[in-house]
Phi, psi and omega in degrees: 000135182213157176221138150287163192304339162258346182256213175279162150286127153257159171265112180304150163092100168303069179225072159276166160228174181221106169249146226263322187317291178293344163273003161079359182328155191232326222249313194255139177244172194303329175305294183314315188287356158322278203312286185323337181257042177227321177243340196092006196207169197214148165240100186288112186250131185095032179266011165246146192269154182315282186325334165296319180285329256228287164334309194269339190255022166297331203245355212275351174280324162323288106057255175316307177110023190242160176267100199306314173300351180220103187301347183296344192252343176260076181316326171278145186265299166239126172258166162234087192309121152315142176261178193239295184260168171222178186210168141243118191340312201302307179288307188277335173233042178318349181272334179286300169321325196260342147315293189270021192257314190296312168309339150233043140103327159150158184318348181272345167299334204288156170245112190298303192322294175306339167282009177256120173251192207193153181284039183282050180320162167241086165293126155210104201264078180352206217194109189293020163231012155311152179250158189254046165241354161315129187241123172262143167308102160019276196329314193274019184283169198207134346278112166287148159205173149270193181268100156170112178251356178236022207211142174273097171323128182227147162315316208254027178268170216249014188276318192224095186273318190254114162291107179261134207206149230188087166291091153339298214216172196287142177254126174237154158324118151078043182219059146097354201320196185236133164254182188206138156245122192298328209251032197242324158305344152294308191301312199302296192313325223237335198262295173318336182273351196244010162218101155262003146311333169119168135204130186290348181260324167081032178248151156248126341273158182331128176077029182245345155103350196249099190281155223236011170272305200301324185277329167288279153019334167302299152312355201264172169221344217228097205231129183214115191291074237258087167259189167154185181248181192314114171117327170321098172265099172264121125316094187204134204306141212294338189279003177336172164249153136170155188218183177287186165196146178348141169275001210357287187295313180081048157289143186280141176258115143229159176204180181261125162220081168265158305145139160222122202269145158294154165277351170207189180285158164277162175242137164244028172190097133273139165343286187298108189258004154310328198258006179287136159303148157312277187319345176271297209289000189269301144009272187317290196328289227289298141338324173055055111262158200270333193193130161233131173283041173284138230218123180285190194246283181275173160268204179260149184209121167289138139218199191271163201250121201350310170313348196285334216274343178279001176240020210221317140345293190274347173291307193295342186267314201262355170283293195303322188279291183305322180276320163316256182359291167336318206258318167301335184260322222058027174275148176244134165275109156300115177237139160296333187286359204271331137261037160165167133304147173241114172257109222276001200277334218284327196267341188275339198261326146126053171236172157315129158319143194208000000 
């Protein structure tokens, strides 16, 4: 047993196995729970059902105020859409659901509230002045970060246990994907254990602007691109690194990147080591350990989240774009938004409507 001199106690040395058989997996296969405690991250593919997918992305160039058909009209390079509708994941996507339940330990862990997704697309129609023979280095794509603008960052934290990313629409090489660096979680993870005060910025030092993913990521080797076609889903462990990239072709990309919260903090040194999650054990894996007593320094703390007063900004542009449509179609829109902004994040997060 060894500790650093201020931190927790650990067990040094990684030697859990995870077998999908004896946890009854239904959803996931021994492979998969492999690859995850190797890479961090699983791919459900065809797991939003067409009609769903068919659905949800009906309004969505209204929406934009653009012409799917005409690129002279997509002025943005990315927007980040507010939502409207919301779905829970259990109903329109069981297979993904059932993926990631398997991944944290089963479904009495989940936090339900946190399993309802939404039409919040994420555009990224490039830029005609890109050139499209450009080869950029990874390393040098922007902003790597990790997930969470509302929440105090824990090694053992319950806010966002999966980085989740939901293909709108087919991703190809140099159309935009989302990268990932695999070999970043480790870093990300060692740095949250050697800080359990936490950190709401993910900077050193805190409030200082000087963010600390982009410099590990200098450093990462092990680079991976999440392409794939329309309906495709990664699963991917919440300290992941990852960022955009470039559109080269300016094929339109949308995708999704919603969150699932646990219901309480992870243990990352349980009695039982049957009872550890895939998502605890990747931690570990990653740590190279067998169990950490980690205990945060501060508390958990939720605020609002940076985004909100600009996406709260674009709601009020696509309700007005929508009642146009409305009146031009004889079609009708449901917005949760439709006699107020709704800020739907407030019950998950335990604040006061705002």
């Amino acid at each position: 047993m060894s500790a650093p001199a201020t931190g927790p106690q650990m067990k040094k040395g990684f030697t859990h196995k995870f077998d999908a058989k004896k946890h009854d997996f239904k959803f996931l296969t021994q492979e998969d729970a492999n690859h995850f405690l190797e890479k961090g991250y699983v791919v459900v593919r065809g797991g939003i059902p067409e009609d769903h997918l068919k659905m949800a992305k009906e309004t969505v160039w209204v929406r934009l105020g653009m012409d799917e058909h005409d690129k002279n009209t997509w002025t943005r390079e990315e927007i980040h859409m507010p939502r409207h509708k919301m779905w829970n994941a259990k109903d329109f996507a069981p297979k993904v659901y059932g993926a990631m339940c398997e991944l944290m330990g089963g479904e009495d862990r989940v936090d339900r509230k946190t399993a309802s997704w939404g039409d919040s697309f994420i555009c990224n129609l490039g830029n005609p002045e890109y050139n499209p023979n450009e080869v950029i280095d990874p390393r040098d794509l922007g902003p790597w970060h990790v997930d969470g603008d509302w929440f105090r960052h824990f090694l053992d934290g319950e806010n966002q246990a999966l980085e989740c990313l939901v293909l709108y629409s087919d991703v190809e090489e140099r159309a935009g994907p989302t990268y990932i660096a695999t070999d970043g979680i480790a870093k990300v993870a060692k740095w949250l254990l050697e800080h359990p005060e936490g950190s709401e910025d993910m900077c050193e030092p805190e409030g200082s602007g000087n963010r600390v993913v982009p410099g590990f990521v200098r450093e990462c080797k092990d680079f991976v691109t999440l392409t794939g076609k329309t309906g495709d889903v990664f699963l991917c462990h919440f300290l992941t690194p990852h960022s955009r990239s470039r559109n080269h072709i300016r094929n339109s990309r949308f995708i999704i990147n919603p969150f699932v919260s646990f219901n309480e903090p992870q243990q990352l040194k349980r009695e039982n080591p049957d009872d550890y999650s895939l998502i605890e054990l990747k931690t570990l894996h990653d740590l190279d350990c067998d169990w950490i007593d980690f205990k945060p320094a501060r508390e958990r703390y939720h605020f609002l989240p940076r985004t909100k007063a600009k996406k709260d900004a674009l709601i009020q542009e696509e309700l007005q774009r929508l009642k146009e449509w409305e009146t031009k179609t004889g079609k009708r829109y449901e917005s949760m938004h439709e006699k107020g902004v709704v800020y739907w994040q407030a019950p998950i997060m335990g604040l006061a409507e705002v």
